[in-house]
NUTIMI-570855 format. One record per residue (C-alpha): x, y, z. Coordinates in steps of 0.1 Angstrom, whole numbers, padded with zeros to 4 digits, always signed. Example, Ala and Ser with C-alpha at 12.3 -4.5 7.8 and 13.67 -1.06 7.14 Angstrom:
2
+0123-0045+0078
+0137-0011+0071
% end
This chain:
391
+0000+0000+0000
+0013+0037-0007
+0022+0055+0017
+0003+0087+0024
+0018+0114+0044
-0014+0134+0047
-0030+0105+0061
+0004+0099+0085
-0003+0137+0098
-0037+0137+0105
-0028+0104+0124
+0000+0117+0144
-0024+0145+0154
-0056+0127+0159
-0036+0105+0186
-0040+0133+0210
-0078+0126+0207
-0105+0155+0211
-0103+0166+0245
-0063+0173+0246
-0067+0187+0212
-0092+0212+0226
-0073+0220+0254
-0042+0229+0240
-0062+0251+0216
-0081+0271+0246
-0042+0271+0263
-0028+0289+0228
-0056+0312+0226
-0050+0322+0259
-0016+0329+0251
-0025+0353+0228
-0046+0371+0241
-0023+0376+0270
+0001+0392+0252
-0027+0422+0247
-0035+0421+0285
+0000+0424+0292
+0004+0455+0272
-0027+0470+0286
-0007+0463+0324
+0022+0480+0313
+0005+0507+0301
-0013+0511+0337
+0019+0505+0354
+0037+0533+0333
+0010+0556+0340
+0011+0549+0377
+0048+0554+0380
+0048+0586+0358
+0020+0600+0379
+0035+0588+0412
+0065+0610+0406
+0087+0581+0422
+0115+0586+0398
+0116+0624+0400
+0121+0616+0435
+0148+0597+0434
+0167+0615+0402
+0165+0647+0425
+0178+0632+0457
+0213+0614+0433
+0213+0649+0411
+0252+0656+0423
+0259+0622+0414
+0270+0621+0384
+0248+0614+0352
+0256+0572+0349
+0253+0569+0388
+0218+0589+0382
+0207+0568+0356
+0218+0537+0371
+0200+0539+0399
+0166+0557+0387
+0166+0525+0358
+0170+0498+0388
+0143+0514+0411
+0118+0513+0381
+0129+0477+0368
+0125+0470+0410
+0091+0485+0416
+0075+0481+0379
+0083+0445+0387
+0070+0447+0421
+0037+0461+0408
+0031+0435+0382
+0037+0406+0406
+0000+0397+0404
-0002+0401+0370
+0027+0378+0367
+0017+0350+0397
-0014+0347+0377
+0003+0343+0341
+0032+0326+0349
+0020+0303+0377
-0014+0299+0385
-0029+0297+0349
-0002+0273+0340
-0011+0253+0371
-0048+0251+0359
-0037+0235+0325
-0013+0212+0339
+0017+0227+0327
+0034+0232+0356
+0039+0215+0394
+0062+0237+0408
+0052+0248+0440
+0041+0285+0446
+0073+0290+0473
+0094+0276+0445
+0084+0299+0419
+0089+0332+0438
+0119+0322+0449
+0129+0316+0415
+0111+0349+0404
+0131+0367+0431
+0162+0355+0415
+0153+0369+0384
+0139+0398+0394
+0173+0406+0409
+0197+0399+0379
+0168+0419+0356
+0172+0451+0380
+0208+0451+0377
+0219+0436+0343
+0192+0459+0329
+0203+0490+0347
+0234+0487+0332
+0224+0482+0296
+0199+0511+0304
+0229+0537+0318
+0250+0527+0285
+0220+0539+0266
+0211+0571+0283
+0251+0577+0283
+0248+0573+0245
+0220+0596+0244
+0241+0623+0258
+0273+0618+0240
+0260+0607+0209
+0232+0634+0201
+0207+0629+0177
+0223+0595+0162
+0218+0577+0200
+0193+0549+0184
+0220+0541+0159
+0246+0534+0189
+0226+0517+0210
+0216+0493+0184
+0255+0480+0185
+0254+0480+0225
+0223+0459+0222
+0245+0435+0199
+0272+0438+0224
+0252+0431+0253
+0231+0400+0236
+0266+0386+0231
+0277+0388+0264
+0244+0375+0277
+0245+0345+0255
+0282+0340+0261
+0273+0339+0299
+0240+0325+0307
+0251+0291+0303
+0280+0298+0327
+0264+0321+0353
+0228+0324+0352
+0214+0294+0338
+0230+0274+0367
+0210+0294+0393
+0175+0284+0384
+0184+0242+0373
+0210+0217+0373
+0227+0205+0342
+0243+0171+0344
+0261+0154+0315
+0238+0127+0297
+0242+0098+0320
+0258+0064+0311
+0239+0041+0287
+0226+0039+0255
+0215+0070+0251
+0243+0087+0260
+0264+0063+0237
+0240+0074+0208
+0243+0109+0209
+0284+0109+0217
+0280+0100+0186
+0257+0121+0168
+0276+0146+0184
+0313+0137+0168
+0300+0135+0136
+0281+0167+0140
+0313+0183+0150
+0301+0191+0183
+0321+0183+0219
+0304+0153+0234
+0306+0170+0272
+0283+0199+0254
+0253+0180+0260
+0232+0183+0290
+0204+0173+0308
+0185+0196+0331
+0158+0197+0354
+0133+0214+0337
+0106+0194+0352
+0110+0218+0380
+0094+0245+0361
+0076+0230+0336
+0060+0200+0323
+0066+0209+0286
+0086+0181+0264
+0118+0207+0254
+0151+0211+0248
+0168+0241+0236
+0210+0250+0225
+0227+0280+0246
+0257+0300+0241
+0284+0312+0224
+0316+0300+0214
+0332+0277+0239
+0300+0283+0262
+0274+0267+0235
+0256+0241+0248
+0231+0218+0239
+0198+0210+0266
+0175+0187+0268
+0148+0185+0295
+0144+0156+0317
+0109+0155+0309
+0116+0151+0271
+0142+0126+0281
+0124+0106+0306
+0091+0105+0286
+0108+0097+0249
+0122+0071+0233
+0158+0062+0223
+0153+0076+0184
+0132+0105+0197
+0161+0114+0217
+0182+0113+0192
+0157+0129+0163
+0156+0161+0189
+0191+0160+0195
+0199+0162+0156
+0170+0193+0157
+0193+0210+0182
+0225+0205+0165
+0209+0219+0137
+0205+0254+0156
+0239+0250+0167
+0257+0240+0134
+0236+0268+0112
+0241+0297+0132
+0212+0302+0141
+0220+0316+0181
+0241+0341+0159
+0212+0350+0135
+0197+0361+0167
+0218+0381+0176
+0217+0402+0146
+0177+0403+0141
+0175+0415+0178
+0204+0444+0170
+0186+0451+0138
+0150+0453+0160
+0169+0477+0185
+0181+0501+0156
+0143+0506+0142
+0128+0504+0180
+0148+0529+0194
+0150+0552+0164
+0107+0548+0164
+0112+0558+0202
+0131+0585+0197
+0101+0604+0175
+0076+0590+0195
+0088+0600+0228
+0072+0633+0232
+0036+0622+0221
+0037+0590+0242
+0052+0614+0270
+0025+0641+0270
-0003+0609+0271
+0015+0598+0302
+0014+0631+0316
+0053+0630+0319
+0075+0661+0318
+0109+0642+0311
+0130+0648+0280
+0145+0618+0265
+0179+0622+0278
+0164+0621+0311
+0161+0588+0330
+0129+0600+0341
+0113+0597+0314
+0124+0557+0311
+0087+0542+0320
+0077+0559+0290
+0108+0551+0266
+0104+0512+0275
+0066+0517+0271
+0070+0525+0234
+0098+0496+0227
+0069+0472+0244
+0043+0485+0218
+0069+0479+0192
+0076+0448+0199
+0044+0437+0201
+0036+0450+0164
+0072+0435+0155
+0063+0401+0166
+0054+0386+0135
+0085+0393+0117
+0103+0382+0144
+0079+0353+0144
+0082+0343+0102
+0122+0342+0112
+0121+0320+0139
+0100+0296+0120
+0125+0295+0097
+0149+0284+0124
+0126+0257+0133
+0121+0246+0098
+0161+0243+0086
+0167+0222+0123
+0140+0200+0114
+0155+0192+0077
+0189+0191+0093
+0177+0163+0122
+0157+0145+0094
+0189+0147+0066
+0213+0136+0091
+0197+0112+0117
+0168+0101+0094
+0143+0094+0115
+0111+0107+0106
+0087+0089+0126
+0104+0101+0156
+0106+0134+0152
+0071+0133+0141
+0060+0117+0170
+0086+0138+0199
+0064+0168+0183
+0037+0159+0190
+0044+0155+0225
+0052+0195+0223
+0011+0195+0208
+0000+0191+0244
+0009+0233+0248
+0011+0244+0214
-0022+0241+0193
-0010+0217+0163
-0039+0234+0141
-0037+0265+0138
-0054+0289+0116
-0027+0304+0089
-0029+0338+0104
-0026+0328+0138
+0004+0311+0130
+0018+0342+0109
+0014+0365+0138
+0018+0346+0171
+0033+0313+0160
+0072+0308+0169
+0075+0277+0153
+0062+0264+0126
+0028+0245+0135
+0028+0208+0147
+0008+0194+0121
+0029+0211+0094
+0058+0201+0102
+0050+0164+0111
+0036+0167+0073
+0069+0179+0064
+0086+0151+0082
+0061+0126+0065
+0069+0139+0032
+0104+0133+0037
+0100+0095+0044
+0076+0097+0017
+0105+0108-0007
+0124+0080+0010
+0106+0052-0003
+0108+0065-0030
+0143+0065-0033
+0145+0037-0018
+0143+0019+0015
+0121+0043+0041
+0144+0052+0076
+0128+0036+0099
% end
């Protein structure tokens, strides 16, 4: 009998059967829509601050400071107290409604804790990147957006080259694949890929969530590659491996560096949009600050918020494409098509693996589940007809 890859899809997808199909829907939904309620919060928090005079307050009390020292310290108390005020906003998103669809089982203490955590390298990693941009503003005049564009670049690289190192290892433990078959698979997957073997982790990400993951990290000599142990406890030996050649993909296409640039290129437009939007945006907020002045921040990350928001669909289309090359990568190199099809649809369970076309355009970071299990299907497809199908 011929095989039928449109048939294969809608089987892989059907397998999740009704209920978890319409669940995962309502969850993605959800999603969206949350990323409209969060700009609506922002936009109350920005208007509270503004009107509060907080940072007036506290720029007039550092004024004989110096102008770095000044902006460095009225950036962290806003990236401390904005944070502060969203906290419900954020318990709800990031914990209770992912509670309610089973996505996570970490306990509430565990997840502030961790939140505190990140709350505290936020404040101060972001007041820094925030006084290089307001020192750029004043030395750099009219041409600041362009400049801070390369300090975004610069400061993405450094984060990447890092977080592997230094941040990641506060919030879970990575451990080296352990002994077995498994491990002995993907040293070799790994060699031939031209990645080090002791680059590929496990991690605890069962602590956070229950979503079937793994994702690659780094720069240079701090690139690594992470699988969850809830992908690798819950898959099987070639789904292991058909992920695995997915993430070596990222890593061996360049694909962390691609990021880097689209994000740089994003800052450029963003902050040069900002910079002729500020005094509109700053009169509707009732604020008095110029631009130079880190007073006026609440309203300056306001607008890059709204722009990112309207940006998300390019920035969406490009990360499909990501997706889409790691996928022809894993199924090119490890060729195994039924595995990847069916790892993926493990990550259906919180990711709607029907979308309609424009929801996947504009809120869709990867490509949809059922398109690329059909893409995987059509590839075994083109197997047989080749020759024998990879099993």
């Amino acid at each position: 009998m011929e095989f039928d890859p449109e048939a294969a899809t809608r089987a892989y997808i059907d397998s999740l059967g009704p209920e978890q199909l319409a669940k995962a829907a309502a969850y993605t939904a959800g999603n969206h829509w949350l990323l409209l309620w969060g700009l609506v919060v922002s936009a109350i928090v920005t208007w509270i601050i503004v009107r509060a005079g907080l940072l007036d307050r506290v720029a007039a009390r550092f004024a004989g400071r110096g102008p770095n020292l000044r902006a460095f310290l009225v950036s962290a108390v806003f990236l401390l107290v904005s944070t502060l005020i969203t906290l419900p906003w954020s318990l709800y998103e990031g914990w209770w409604r992912e509670r309610g669809y089973g996505r996570t089982s970490q306990p509430l203490g565990d997840y502030l804790g961790q939140d505190a955590i990140g709350t505290a390298l936020m404040v101060l990693i972001g007041a820094l990147f925030l006084t290089g941009v307001y020192a750029l503003i004043r030395r750099t005049g009219k041409r600041w957006w362009l400049w801070s564009g390369a300090l975004t670049a610069a400061a993405a690289s450094f984060l990447l080259l890092l977080s592997p190192i230094l941040i990641e290892p506060l919030f879970n433990d990575y451990k080296p694949v352990p002994p077995g078959e498994v491990r002995d698979a993907l040293v070799v997957m790994a060699k031939e890929a031209g990645v080090p073997p002791d680059r590929i982790f496990v991690y605890d990400g069962s602590r956070q969530s229950n979503n079937f993951t793994a994702n690659v990290a780094g720069l240079g000599g701090s690139v690594r590659i992470a699988i969850s142990d809830v992908a690798f406890k819950g898959a099987s030996l070639d789904e292991v491996k058909a992920v695995t050649g997915h993430e070596i993909g990222h890593y061996l296409l360049g694909h962390v560096w691609r990021g880097v640039i689209v994000v740089s290129v994003l800052a450029v437009v963003f902050f040069f949009l900002a910079d002729r939007l500020y005094p509109r945006f700053a009169s509707a907020f009732g604020s008095r600050a110029a631009l130079a002045d880190p007073v006026g921040l609440p309203v300056l990350l306001f607008i890059v918020g709204v722009l990112g928001l309207f940006a998300q669909p390019v920035m969406n289309t490009l990360s499909r494409m990501d997706e889409t090359e790691s996928d022809m990568y894993s199924l090119k190199t490890v060729g195994l098509p039924d595995a990847l099809a069916s790892a993926l649809v493990k990550t259906a369970e919180y990711r709607d693996p029907r979308p309609g076309a424009l929801q996947e355009i504009l809120f869709y970071t990867h490509p949809s589940v059922e398109r690329r299990v059909r893409r995987a299907m059509e590839w075994k497809a083109a197997q047989a007809v080749r020759g024998p199908v990879v099993q």
